[in-house]
C-alpha positions in Angstrom: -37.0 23.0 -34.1 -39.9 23.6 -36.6 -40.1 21.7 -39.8 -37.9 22.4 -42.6 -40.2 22.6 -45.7 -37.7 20.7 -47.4 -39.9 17.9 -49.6 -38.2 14.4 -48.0 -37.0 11.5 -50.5 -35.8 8.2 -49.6 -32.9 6.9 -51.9 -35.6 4.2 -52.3 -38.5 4.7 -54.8 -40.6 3.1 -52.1 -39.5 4.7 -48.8 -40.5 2.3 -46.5 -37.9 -0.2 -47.9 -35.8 0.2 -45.6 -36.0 -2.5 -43.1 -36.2 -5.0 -45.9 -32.7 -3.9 -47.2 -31.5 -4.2 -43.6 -32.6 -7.5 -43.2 -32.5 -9.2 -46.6 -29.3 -6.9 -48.4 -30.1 -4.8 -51.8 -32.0 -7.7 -53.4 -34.8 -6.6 -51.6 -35.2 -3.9 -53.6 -36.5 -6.3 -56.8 -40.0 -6.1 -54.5 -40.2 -2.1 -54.8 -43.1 -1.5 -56.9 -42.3 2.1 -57.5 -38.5 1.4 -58.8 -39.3 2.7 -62.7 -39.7 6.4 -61.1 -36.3 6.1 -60.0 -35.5 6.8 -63.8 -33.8 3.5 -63.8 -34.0 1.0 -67.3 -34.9 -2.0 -65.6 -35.3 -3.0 -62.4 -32.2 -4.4 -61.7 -30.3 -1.3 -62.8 -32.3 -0.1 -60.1 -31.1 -2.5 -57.2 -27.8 -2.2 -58.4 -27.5 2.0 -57.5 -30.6 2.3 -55.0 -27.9 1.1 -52.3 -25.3 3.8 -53.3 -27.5 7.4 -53.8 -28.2 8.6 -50.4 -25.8 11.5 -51.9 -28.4 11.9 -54.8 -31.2 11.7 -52.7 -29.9 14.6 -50.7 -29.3 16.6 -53.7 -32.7 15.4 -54.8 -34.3 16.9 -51.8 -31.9 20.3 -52.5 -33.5 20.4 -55.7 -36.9 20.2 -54.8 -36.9 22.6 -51.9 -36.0 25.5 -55.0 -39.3 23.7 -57.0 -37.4 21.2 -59.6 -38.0 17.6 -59.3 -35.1 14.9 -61.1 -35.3 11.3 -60.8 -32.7 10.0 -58.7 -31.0 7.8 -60.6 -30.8 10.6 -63.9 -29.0 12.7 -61.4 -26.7 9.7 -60.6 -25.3 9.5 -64.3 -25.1 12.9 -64.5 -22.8 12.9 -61.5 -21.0 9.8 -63.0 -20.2 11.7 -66.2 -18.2 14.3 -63.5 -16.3 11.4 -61.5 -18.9 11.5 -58.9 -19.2 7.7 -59.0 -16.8 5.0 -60.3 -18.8 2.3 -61.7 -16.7 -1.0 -62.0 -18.5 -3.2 -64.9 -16.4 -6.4 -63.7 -17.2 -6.8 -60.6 -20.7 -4.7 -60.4 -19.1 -2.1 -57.5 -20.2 1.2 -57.5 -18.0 3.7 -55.6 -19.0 7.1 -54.6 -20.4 9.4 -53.7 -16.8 11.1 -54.1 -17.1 15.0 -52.9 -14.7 17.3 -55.5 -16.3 15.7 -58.7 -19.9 16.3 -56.9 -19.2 20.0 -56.0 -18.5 20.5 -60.0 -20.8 18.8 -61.1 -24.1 20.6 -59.1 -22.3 23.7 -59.5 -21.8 23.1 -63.7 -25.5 21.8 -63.9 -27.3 23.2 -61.2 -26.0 26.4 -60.3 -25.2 25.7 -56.9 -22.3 27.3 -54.8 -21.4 23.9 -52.9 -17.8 23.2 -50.9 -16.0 20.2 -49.6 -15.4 19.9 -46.0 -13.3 17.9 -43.8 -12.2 18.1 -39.9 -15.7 19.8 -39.2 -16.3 19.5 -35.6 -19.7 19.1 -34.9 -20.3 22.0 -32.5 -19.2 23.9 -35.9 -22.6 22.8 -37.9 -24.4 25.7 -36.5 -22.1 28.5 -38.0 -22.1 26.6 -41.0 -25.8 26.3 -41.6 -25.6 30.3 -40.8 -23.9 30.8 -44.4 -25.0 27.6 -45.9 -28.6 26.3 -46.3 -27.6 23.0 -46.4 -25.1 20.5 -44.9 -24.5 16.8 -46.7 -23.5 15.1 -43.4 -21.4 11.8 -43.6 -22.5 9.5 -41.0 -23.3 5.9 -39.8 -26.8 4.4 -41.6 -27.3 3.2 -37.9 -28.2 7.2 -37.4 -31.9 6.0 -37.8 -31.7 4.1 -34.4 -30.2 6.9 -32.8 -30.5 5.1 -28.8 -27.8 2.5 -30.4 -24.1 3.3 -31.0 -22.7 2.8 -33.9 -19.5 0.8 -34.7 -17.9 3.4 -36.6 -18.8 6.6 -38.0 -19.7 7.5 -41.6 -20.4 5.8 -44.8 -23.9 7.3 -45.3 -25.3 10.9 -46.3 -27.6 13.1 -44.7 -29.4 16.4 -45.5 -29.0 18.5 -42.6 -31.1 21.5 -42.7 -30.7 23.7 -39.4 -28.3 23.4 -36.5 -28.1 25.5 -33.4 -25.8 24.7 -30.0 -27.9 22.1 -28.9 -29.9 20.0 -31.3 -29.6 19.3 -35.2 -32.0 18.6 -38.1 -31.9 16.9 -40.7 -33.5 14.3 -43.4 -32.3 10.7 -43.4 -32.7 9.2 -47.3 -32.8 5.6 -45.3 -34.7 6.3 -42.5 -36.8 3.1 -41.9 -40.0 5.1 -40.3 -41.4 8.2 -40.3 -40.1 9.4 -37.5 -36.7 8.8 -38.9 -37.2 10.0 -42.2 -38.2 13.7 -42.3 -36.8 16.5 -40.0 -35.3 14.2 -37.9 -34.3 16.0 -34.6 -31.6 14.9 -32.3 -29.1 16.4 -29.7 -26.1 17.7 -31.3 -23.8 15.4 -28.5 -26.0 12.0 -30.3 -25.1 13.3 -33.9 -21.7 13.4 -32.8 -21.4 9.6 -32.2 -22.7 8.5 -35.6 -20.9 12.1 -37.7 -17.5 11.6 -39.4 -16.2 15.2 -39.0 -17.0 15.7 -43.2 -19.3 16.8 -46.0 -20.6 19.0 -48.3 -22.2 22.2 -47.7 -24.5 23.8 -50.4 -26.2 27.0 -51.2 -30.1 26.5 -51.4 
């Protein structure tokens, strides 16, 4: 598959964070010296949702394919003020991304025609990115070491930008190299081990 021409964004500021987070857990993150173009107050606010917006870094990366550019964690309190994301002030939790509240809210602020989807079969991603342009794609984070299998299946988002009978495409917000970052290309039979059947497609 050729490239996408989708601009890529890590849901961290620096994208080559990754591996530290892996190893050493979200406090990593206070060693990013690019975290104030997140949009975040301090750098702790920072830590606190870098770990939770692979869902606005997708919607990041939707955005900037049409020319706008948003800071990733402005879009995250936008999405908050829909129910996209149920911050828990007691015990610091953040849960989300939760689909319905996201659908309104990019269609509200962004114009974008975007629908929840569940029981997708994965041979079905190809006739979906025929009407859609883009497919939010739950799946395992272990996706970016895709010669491993994963002990479950979802609890990470993807931006999957083509599909066709065979292979799939997509860009990884916590790919931990370049070759699993950006137009990541991989046998539709390997997506299928790390894909949890649901998602979001959007309009471009």
């Amino acid at each position: 598959m050729q490239q996408s021409g989708v601009p890529y964004f890590s849901q961290w500021e620096t994208p080559d964070m990754t591996l530290p987070v892996v190893a050493e857990g979200a406090q990593a993150l206070l060693g990013d010296p690019l975290w104030h173009h997140s949009g975040a107050a301090t750098i702790e606010e920072y830590v606190r949702w870098a770990v939770n917006v692979c869902g606005m870094a997708c919607l990041k990366m939707i955005l900037a394919a049409r020319g706008e550019i948003h800071p990733t964690l402005e879009l995250a309190r936008a999405c908050t003020a829909y129910g996209g994301y149920v911050v828990n002030d007691v015990d610091a939790s953040i849960k989300g991304l939760i689909y319905a509240p996201f659908v309104r809210f990019v269609s509200d602020r962004f114009a974008l025609g975007a629908e929840t989807m569940t029981g997708v079969q994965t041979t079905a991603l190809p006739d979906i990115l025929s009407k859609r342009r883009f497919f939010i794609a739950s799946v395992h984070p272990g996706i970016r070491w895709p010669e491993r299998e994963p002990p479950a299946k979802g609890g990470h988002l993807v931006l999957v930008t083509a599909a066709s009978p065979q292979t799939i495409r997509f860009h990884n917000p916590s790919g931990h190299d370049t070759a699993s970052q950006a137009d990541v290309t991989l046998p539709l039979a390997v997506f299928d081990r790390f894909f949890a059947n649901r998602g979001i497609s959007v309009d471009g």
